[in-house]
C-alpha positions as CSV (number, residue, x, y, z in Angstrom):
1,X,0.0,0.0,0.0
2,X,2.7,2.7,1.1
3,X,4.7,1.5,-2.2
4,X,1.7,2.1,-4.5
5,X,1.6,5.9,-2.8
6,X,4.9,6.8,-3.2
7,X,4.6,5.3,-6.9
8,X,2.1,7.9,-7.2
9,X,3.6,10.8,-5.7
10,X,6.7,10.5,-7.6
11,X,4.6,10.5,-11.0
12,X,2.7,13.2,-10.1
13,X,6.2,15.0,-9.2
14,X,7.7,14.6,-12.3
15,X,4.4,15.2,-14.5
16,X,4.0,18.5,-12.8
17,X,7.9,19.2,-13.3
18,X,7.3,18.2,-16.9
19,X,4.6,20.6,-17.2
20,X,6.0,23.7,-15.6
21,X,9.3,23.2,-17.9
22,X,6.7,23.8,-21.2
23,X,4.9,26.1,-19.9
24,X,7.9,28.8,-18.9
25,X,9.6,27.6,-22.0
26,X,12.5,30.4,-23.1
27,X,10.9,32.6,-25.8
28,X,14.5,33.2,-27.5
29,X,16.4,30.5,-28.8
30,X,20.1,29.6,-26.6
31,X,22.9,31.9,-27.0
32,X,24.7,29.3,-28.6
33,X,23.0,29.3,-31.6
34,X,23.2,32.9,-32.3
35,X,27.2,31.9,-32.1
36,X,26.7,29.5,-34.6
37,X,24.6,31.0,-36.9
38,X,26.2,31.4,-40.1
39,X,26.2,35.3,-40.8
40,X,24.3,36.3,-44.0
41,X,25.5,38.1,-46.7
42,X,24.1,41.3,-45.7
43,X,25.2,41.1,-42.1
44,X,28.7,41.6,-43.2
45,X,29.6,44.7,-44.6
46,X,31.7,44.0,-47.8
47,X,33.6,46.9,-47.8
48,X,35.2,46.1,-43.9
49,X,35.4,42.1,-45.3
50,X,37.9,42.5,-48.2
51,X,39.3,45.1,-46.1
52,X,40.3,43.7,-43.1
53,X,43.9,43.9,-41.8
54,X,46.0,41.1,-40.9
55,X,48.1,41.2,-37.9
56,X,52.0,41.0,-38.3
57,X,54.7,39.9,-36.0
58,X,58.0,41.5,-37.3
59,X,61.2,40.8,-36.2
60,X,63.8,42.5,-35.4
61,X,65.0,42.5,-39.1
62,X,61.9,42.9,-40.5
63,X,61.9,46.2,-38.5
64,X,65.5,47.2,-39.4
65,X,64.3,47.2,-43.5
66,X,61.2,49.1,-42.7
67,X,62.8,51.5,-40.7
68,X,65.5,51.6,-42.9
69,X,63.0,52.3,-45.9
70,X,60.6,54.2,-44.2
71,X,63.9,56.5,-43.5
72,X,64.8,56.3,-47.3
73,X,61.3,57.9,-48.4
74,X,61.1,60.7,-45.5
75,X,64.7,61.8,-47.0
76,X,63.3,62.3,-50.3
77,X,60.3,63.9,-49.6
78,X,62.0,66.3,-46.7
79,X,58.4,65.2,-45.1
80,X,59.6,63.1,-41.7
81,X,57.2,61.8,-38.6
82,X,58.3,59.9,-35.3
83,X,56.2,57.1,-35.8
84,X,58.1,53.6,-36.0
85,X,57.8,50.4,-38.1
86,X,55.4,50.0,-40.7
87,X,53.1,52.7,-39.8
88,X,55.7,55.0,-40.1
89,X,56.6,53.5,-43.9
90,X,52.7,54.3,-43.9
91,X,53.1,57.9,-43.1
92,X,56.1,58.3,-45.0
93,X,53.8,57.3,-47.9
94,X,50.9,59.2,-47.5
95,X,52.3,62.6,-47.3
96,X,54.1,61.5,-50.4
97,X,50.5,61.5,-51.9
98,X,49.4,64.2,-50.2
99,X,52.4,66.2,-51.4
100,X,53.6,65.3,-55.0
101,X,51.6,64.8,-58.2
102,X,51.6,61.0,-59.8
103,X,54.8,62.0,-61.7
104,X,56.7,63.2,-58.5
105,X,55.1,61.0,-56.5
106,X,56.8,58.0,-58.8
107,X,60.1,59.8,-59.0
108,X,60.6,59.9,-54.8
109,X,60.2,56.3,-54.4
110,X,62.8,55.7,-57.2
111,X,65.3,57.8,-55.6
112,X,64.1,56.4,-52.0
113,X,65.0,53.0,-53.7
114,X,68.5,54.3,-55.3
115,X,69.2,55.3,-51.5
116,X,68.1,52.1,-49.8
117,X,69.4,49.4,-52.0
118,X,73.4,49.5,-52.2
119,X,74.4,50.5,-56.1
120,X,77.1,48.5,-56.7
121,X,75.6,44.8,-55.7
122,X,72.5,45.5,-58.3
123,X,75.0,46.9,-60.9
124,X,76.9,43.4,-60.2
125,X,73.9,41.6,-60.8
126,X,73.0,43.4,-64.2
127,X,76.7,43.5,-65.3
128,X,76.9,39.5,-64.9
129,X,73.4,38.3,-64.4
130,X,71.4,39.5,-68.1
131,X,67.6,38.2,-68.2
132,X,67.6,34.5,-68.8
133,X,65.8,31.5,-67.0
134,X,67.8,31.4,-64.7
135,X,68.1,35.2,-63.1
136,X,64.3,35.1,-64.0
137,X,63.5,32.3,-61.4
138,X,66.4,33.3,-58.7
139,X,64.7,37.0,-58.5
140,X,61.5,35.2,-58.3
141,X,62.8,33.2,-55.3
142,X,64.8,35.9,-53.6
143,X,61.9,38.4,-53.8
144,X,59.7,36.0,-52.2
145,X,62.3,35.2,-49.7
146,X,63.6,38.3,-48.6
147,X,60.9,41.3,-48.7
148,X,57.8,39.3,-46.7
149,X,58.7,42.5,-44.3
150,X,57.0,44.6,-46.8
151,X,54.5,43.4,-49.3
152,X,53.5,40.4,-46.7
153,X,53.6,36.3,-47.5
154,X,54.2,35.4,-51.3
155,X,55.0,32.4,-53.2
156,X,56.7,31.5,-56.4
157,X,54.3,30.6,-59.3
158,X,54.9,29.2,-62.9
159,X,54.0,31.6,-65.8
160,X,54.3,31.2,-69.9
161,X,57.7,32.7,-70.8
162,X,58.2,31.8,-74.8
163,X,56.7,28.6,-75.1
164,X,57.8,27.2,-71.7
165,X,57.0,27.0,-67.7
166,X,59.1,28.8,-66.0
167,X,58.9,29.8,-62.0
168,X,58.9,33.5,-62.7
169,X,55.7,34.6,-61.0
170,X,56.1,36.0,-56.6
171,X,52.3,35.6,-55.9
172,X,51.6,38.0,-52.9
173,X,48.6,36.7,-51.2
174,X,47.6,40.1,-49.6
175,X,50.1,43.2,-50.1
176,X,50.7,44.1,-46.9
177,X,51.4,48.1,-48.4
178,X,47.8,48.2,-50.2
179,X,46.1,47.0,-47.5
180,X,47.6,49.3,-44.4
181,X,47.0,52.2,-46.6
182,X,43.8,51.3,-48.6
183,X,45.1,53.3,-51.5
184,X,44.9,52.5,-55.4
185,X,46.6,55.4,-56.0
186,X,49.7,54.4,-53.6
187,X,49.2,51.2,-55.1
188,X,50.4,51.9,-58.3
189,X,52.5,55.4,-58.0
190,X,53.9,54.0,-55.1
191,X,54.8,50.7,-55.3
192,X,53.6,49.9,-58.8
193,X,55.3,51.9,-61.2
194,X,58.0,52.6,-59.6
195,X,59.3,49.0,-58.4
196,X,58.9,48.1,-62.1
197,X,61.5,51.6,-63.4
198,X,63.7,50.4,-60.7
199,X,63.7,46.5,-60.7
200,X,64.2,47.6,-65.1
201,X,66.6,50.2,-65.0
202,X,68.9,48.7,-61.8
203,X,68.8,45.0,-62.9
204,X,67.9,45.1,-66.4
205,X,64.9,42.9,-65.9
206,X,61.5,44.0,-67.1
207,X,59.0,43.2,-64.6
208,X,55.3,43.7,-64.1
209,X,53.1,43.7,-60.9
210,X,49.9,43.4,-61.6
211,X,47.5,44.7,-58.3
212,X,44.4,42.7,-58.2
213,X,42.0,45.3,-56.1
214,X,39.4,42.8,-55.3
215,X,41.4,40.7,-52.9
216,X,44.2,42.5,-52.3
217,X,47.1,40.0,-54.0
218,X,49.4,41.0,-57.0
219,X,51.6,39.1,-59.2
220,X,55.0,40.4,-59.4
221,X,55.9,38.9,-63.4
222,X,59.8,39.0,-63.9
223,X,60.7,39.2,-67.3
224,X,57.7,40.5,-68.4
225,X,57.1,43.9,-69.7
226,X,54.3,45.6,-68.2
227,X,51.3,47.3,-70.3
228,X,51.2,50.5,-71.5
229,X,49.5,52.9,-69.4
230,X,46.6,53.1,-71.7
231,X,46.3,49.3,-71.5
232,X,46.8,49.1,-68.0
233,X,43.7,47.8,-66.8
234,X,45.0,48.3,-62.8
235,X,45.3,52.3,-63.8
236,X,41.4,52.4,-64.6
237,X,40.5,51.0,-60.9
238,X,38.6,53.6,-58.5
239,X,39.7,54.2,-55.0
240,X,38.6,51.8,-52.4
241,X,36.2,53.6,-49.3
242,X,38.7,53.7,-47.0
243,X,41.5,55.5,-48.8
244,X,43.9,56.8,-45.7
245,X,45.1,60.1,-48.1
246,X,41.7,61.6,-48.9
247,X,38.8,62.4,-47.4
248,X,36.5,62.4,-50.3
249,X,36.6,59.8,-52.8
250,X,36.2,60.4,-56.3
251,X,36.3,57.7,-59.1
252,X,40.0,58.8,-59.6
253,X,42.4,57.5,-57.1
254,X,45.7,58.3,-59.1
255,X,45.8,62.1,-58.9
C-alpha cells in the first residue's frame, strides 16, 4: 500500500515538473545558436570584409628594413614623422600622396630605392646576371624570400615565358602596403610603377606587378614587360572607401 503511494507521488512530481518546464519555455532560442549561426551576406559589410587587416609579427630585421626604408622615403620627400615600423613607412607614404603629383610621386620612391638598396651589388647583378631563366626564377625566389617584411607572404608561381613554364611569377597573397593604406593610387604610384622603373633600370629585368584590387594579391611577373598605361587595366580602378590620403573619394584615385 505505502509503495503504490509513493509510486504515485513521484509520478505526479515529475508530471508537474514536466509541465511547468513547457509552460515557462524560453521565448529566444540559446545563445549558442546565435554563435553559430552562419552570418548572412548582408550582415557583413563588404567593404570592412575585403578590407580587413592582418596582424603582423615582425622581427627585429623585419623592423631594421622598414625603418631603414621608411627613412629612405622621409629623405626624399623632406616630409619626416616619429612614428616607428610599418606605420611609419605608412606615413612616409601618405604625405608623399598628399604632397607630390603622380609623376613626382613615382620619382621619390625611385630615388628612396637608389638610396636604400646599395648600387654596386645591383649593378653586379646586371653586369653578370642578363635576363635569362635562370636570373628570372632566382629573382623570383629571392623576392619571395627576402621582402615578406613589406608586401607580406608570397609564393613563387609558374607563368608562360616563350613557349615554356618557368617559375617567374612572386604571388603576394595580400600586399601588406595596399592593404595598411587602402590606396589604389599608392598602389600603383607608389609601389607599382615605380618597383617596375627600378627592378628595369637597376637589374635590367622588365618586370610587371599586376595589383588585383578585389582581394588585395598581386603578381610580381619577372621578365615581363608591363602594359602601357593606356592598356593598364589596374590604372582604370577607382579608390577603395577607405582611402587613408583623402577624405573624399572620387572615381580617380591616381591624382
Amino acid at each position: 500500500m505505502e509503495a503504490n503511494v509513493l509510486r504515485k507521488n513521484m509520478i505526479s512530481t515529475l508530471t508537474s515538473t514536466h509541465y511547468d518546464l513547457f509552460k515557462h519555455k524560453p521565448q529566444h532560442p540559446p545563445s549558442i545558436v546565435c554563435v553559430l549561426k552562419r552570418p548572412s551576406n548582408h550582415d557583413i559589410p563588404n567593404e570592412t570584409t575585403k578590407h580587413s587587416t592582418n596582424v603582423y609579427k615582425d622581427s627585429w630585421f623585419d623592423l631594421l628594413a622598414i625603418n631603414h626604408l621608411s627613412k629612405s622615403v622621409q629623405a626624399a620627400t623632406g616630409f619626416r614623422n616619429n612614428k616607428s615600423g610599418y606605420e611609419s613607412l605608412v606615413e612616409a607614404a601618405i604625405m608623399t600622396k598628399q604632397k607630390f603629383n603622380p609623376i613626382q610621386q613615382q620619382e621619390v620612391i625611385i630615388q628612396a630605392l637608389d638610396t636604400a638598396f646599395p648600387k654596386i651589388i645591383f649593378s653586379l647583378i646586371k653586369k653578370h646576371l642578363p635576363p635569362s631563366k635562370f636570373t628570372r626564377e632566382h629573382f623570383a625566389i629571392f623576392s619571395s624570400l627576402f621582402f615578406t617584411w613589406l608586401v607580406g607572404t608570397s609564393e613563387v608561381k609558374e607563368s608562360d615565358v616563350n613557349g615554356r613554364r618557368e617559375k617567374n611569377v612572386v604571388y603576394i597573397k595580400k600586399c601588406r602596403f595596399l592593404e595598411e593604406t587602402n590606396c589604389v593610387g599608392m598602389c600603383i604610384n607608389l609601389c607599382k610603377i615605380p618597383t617596375q622603373s627600378f627592378v628595369k633600370n637597376s637589374l635590367g629585368m622588365p618586370v610587371n606587378m599586376v595589383p588585383n584590387f578585389d582581394d588585395m594579391s598581386c603578381e610580381m611577373i619577372f621578365g615581363q614587360d608591363p602594359p602601357a598605361s593606356t592598356d593598364d587595366p589596374s590604372l582604370k580602378t577607382p579608390c577603395y572607401k577607405q582611402c587613408k590620403a583623402y577624405k573624399s573619394h572620387g572615381t580617380n584615385c591616381l591624382i
